[in-house]
Structure formats: structure tokens, C-alpha cells
N, C-alpha and C positions, 0 to 999 in steps of 0.2 A: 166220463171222458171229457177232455176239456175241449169246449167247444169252438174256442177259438185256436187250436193246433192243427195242423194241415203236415200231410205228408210230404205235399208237395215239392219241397227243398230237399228234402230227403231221396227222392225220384230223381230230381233233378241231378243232383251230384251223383247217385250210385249209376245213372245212365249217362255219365258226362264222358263217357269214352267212344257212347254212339259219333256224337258232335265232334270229336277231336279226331276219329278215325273218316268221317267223313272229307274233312278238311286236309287230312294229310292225304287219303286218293288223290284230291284234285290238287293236287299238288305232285304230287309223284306223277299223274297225267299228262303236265305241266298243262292246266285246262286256262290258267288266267294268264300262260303267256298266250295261249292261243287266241283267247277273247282281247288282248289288246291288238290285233288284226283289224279286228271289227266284228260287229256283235251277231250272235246267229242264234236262231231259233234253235229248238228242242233234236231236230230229225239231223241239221246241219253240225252242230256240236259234237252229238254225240258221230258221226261220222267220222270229223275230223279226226275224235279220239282214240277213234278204235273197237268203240262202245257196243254190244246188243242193245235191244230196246227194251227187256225188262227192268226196271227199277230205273233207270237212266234218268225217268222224268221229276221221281221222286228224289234223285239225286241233286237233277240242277236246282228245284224248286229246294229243298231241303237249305243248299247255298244260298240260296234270295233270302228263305228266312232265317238265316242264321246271320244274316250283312256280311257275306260274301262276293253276292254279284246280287245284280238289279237285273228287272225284268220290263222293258216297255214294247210292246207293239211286237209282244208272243216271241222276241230275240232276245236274249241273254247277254248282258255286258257287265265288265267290274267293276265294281264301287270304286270309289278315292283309293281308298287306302288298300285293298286287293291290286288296284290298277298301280299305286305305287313301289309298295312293298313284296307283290308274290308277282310278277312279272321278268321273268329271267334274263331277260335284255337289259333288264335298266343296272345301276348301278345298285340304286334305293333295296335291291329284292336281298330279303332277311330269309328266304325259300330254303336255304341251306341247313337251319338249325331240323325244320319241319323234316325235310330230306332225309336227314338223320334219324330223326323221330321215329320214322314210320318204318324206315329199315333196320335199326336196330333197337330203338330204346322202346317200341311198342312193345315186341314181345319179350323182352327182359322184366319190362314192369308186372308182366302176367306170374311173374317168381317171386312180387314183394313179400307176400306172406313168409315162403321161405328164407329174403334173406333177414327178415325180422327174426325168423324163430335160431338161424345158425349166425348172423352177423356175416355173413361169405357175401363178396360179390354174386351176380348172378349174367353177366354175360361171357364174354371167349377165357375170362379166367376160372372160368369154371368147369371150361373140360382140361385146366393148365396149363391157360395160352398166358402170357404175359399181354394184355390190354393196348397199352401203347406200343409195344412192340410188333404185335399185328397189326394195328393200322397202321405202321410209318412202314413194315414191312411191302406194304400192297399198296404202288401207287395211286390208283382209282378210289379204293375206301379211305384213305389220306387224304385225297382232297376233297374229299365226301365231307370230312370230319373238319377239317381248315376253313370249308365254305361254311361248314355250320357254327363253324367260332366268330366267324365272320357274322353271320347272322345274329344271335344273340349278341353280338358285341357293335354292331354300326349305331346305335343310337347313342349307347355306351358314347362311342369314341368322338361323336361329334361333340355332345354335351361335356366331355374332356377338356378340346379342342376348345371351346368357351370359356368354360368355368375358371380353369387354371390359370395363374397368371404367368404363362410362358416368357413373355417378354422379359419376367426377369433373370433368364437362363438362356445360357446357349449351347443345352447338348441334354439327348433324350437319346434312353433304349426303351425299349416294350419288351418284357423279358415273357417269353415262352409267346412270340408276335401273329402265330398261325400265318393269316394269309396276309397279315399287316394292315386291320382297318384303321388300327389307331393312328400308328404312324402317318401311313397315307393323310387319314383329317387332320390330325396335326400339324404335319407340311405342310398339306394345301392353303392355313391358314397364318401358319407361322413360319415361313422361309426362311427365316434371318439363323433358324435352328439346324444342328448337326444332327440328322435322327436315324436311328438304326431299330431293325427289330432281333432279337437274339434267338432262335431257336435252332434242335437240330438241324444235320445237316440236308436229312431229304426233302426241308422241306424249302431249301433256298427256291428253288426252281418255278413253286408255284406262288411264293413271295416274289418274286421276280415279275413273273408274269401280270400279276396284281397290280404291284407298282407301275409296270409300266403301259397296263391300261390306263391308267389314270398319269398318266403323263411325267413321272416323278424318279425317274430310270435316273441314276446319277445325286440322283437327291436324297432319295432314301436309299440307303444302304442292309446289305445283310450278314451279319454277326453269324459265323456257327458254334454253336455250342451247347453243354449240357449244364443246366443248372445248379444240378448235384454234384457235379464231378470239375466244373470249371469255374475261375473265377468270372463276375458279372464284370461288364463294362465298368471300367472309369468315367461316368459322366454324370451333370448336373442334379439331372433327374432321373430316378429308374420307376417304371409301369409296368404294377403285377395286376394281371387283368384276368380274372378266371384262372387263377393259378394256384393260389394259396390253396383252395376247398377240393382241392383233389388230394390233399396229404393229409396224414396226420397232423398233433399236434407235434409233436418234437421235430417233423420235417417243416411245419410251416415257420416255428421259431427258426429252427436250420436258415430258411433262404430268407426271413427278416435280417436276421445277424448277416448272413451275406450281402444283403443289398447294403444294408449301413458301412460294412467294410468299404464298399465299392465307392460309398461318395463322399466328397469334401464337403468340409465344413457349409453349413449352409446348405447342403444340398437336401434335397426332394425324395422320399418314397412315395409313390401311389400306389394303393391298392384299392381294387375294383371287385367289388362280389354281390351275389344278389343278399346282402347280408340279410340278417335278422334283425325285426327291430327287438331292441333290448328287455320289452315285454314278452320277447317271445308271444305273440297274439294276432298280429297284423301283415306280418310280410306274408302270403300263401306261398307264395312264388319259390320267395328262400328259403322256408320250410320246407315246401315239395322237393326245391331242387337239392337241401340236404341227402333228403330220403333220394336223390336220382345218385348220388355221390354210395351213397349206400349198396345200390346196383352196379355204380360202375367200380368202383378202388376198394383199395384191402382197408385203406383205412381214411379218408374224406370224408368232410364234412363242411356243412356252411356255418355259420357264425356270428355274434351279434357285434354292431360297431361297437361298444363296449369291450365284448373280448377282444377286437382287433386293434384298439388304441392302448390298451394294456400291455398284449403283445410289443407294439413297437416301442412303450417305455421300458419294456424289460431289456427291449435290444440296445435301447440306450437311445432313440430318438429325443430330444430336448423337450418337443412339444409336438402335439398332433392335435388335427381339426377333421369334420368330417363334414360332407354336404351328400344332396341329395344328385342321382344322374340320372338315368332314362328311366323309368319304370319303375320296378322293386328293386331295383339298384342304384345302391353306395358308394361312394367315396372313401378311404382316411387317406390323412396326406401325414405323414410322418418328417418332419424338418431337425435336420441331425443340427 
């Protein structure tokens, strides 16, 4: 036996569902909007939440050690970045993807075995619901699902909002916009811009609402439409943000070829995904979230920037460049 191998990473990973099911409870609790009140001991927490007192103390402790919340003087409070990001009041809170998680894509991931052995989805198209058309059908898990694009996508869309050089354009859509975070950081930073987000049509309402939390009512605008079936905006720039790796390939060529129709000379494609790196070796994330594409659509998949700057020379883009954005996620820009 070799004496320097250890199970230990092995334990680790095949128990990593303890840790992330822990995290989405207190989450679905809503435990760290509560702790941004002000910080409560063991007996008082768990009160507020509803909680009995078996396991509760192994719960909140379990949070401290995982850098969740901190613990001084026997009260419980949230770290920075809890106190930031899972706090449902603030703007910052990414809560929505988790939200998701735990209500749906937890127990759909308990079927990966199977969809590996038949290639099928494994959530509501599997007793022969059509996927997005139960959630746009029920307005509650629609905005369940629009907060949670929201969530994975606010870092995304700030780091957008930077990188690109918007100044030299005066008009943006966000094709398939959910609840409009890109837009939204966009605006905020670039006013002098025409910016729209495009999606069906149920979901104006809570783009609407979005917007004009954030003060931007009349500023940003909402486009209805269907990707597949309508043409994209006319405008400078178009942003596919979590769009593409929900399709196939001939559907994702499909809506490259469509966005290049849609814009003038000079103009801009972005496309946003937790791509792969090209070694296939390093992104976990875009790997995992492949395999989540695999649970969710008939036919989705994630991608390496390689394939995607491929794709948009086939559509006829002139050149394409790629950069890094929040996390395990990419950029390519495709300039027709």
C-alpha cells in the first residue's frame, strides 16, 4: 500500500453533498437574512426559524465551520461575503440560484446515474412535461427560476459592465434577459446606451419590476419575444448570457447565425457561459454544470472557448476574442 495515499479527498468529495445540502437549508430558511438583524445565540436563532432543538446546534456550528457565519460571545453572525451575497434584502444576494438548487436540481441530481446510462433529462420532462414551459406556465416557480439566473449571472454582468468597451456603441439587447441583471449593470454604468432585454412574454412583468427597483424604469426597456421563432433585435450589440448550453449544437449554431443577421457591420456578439477550458481539465464548474444541462434539456451542453469561437467564424463573425468574467466563467465577443 502506498504509504503516502490518503482517502481523505475521496471522503471528501463523495460526502460533498452533506456541505451543499446544509447550505441550501439555511438558505431556504432565509437564516442569513435573519442574522443581518443582528446576531443571536443558539436557542434565539433557532426560534426565530422555526427550528426544534435536535441537530440545530450542529447545524449553526456546522455553518461557522464551513465560512458561513461566525460565532463570538455564544451569538451567531454572517461573515462578509454571507452577509453580502445570501442576504435577501440587499441587492448583492445571488440566494436565487441556491433557491433553485435545493427545490429542484437537488433531487433531479439523485437520477445522474440514470441520465448517463439513457442520455433523457431527468426533471418535469420526464413524466412529459415540456421544461420551460412549466416554469413560464406557473408564475411563482418562473420567478423562482429568473431570480436564480439572476443569481448566477450578477457577477457575470458586472464584470461585463467593465470589461467591454461599451462606449463604443450605442444600443444593447440581453437575448433570453430573465430578470435583467445585465442590462440593469450595464445602464447603471453606461447611460449614454439604448438597452433592452429580450425574452418571452410572461416574463415582462418581473423584468419590469427589477428594473424599477433599481431605478432604471424608462431606461431599460423590454423586448417580447421568442428566439427560435422571432427575429433578434437590430442593435449594436447582442448578449447571450446562459443561453447557448441549453441547446443543442445545430440549435446553438441556429441563434449564432441569428444574432449575426441581426447586427451591422461592426457590430458585437457576446456570449457568456461557464465555458470549458480547452483542456477540458480545470473548469469543474463548466464541467459539472454540463452534466446539470444533461439533467435539465434534451439536448444542452457546456462548451470549450475554442468550440465557441469556431462556431461564431462558421456564422461568419470576422474575428473573435475571449477574456475571463466572474468565476469559471467566459466571455467570446464575436465582431461581424
Amino acid at each position: 500500500m502506498n504509504e503516502h495515499a490518503s482517502a481523505e479527498k475521496i471522503l471528501q468529495l463523495g460526502t460533498a453533498f452533506w456541505a451543499s445540502k446544509t447550505l441550501l437549508s439555511a438558505v431556504e430558511l432565509k437564516l442569513f437574512t435573519q442574522l443581518a438583524n443582528e446576531p443571536l445565540d443558539h436557542g434565539a436563532l433557532a426560534a426565530k426559524l422555526g427550528l426544534g432543538s435536535r441537530g440545530t446546534l450542529d447545524f449553526f456550528d456546522a455553518l461557522v465551520a464551513l465560512g458561513m457565519l461566525e460565532i463570538h460571545d455564544g451569538k451567531y453572525s454572517n461573515t462578509p461575503e454571507a452577509a453580502l451575497f445570501l442576504d435577501a434584502s440587499k441587492e448583492t444576494y445571488i440566494g436565487g440560484i441556491l433557491e433553485m438548487a435545493n427545490d429542484r436540481l437537488y433531487p433531479f441530481w439523485g437520477h445522474l446515474t440514470e441520465a448517463l446510462k439513457t442520455g433523457q433529462p431527468q426533471n418535469e420532462a420526464k413524466s412529459g412535461k415540456n421544461t420551460f414551459a412549466t416554469l413560464y406556465a406557473d408564475p411563482a416557480r418562473l420567478k423562482q427560476f429568473l431570480q436564480a439566473m439572476t443569481g448566477v449571472s450578477l457577477g457575470n454582468a458586472m464584470a461585463l459592465a467593465q470589461k467591454f468597451p461599451w462606449s463604443n456603441y450605442q444600443s444593447f439587447a440581453d437575448i433570453g434577459c430573465a430578470q435583467g441583471a445585465v442590462p440593469v449593470a450595464v445602464a447603471k454604468l453606461h447611460p449614454h446606451l439604448s438597452t433592452a432585454g429580450f425574452d418571452l412574454p410572461p416574463v415582462r412583468p418581473i423584468f419590469e419590476e427589477y428594473v424599477q427597483t433599481h431605478g432604471l424604469t424608462g431606461q431599460v426597456r423590454f423586448i417580447a419575444g421568442d428566439f427560435f421563432n422571432d427575429p433578434l433585435p437590430h442593435v449594436d450589440v447582442i448578449v447571450m448570457g446562459h443561453i447557448l448550453h441549453d441547446w443543442d449544437l445545430d440549435q446553438k449554431r441556429m441563434l449564432l447565425n441569428k444574432a449575426y443577421a441581426s447586427l451591422p457591420k461592426g457590430g458585437a456578439l457576446i456570449v457568456y457561459d461557464a465555458m470549458i477550458d480547452n483542456e477540458r481539465k480545470k473548469n469543474v464548474f463548466g464541467l459539472l454544470m454540463s452534466l446539470n444541462m444533461l439533467i435539465e434539456t434534451m439536448g444542452g451542453f457546456d462548451y470549450t472557448i475554442a468550440a465557441c469561437e469556431g462556431w461564431m467564424r462558421d456564422a461568419g463573425f470576422a474575428s473573435t476574442q475571449h477574456e475571463t468574467l466572474a468565476g469559471p466563467h467566459s466571455m467570446v465577443v464575436g465582431i461581424k
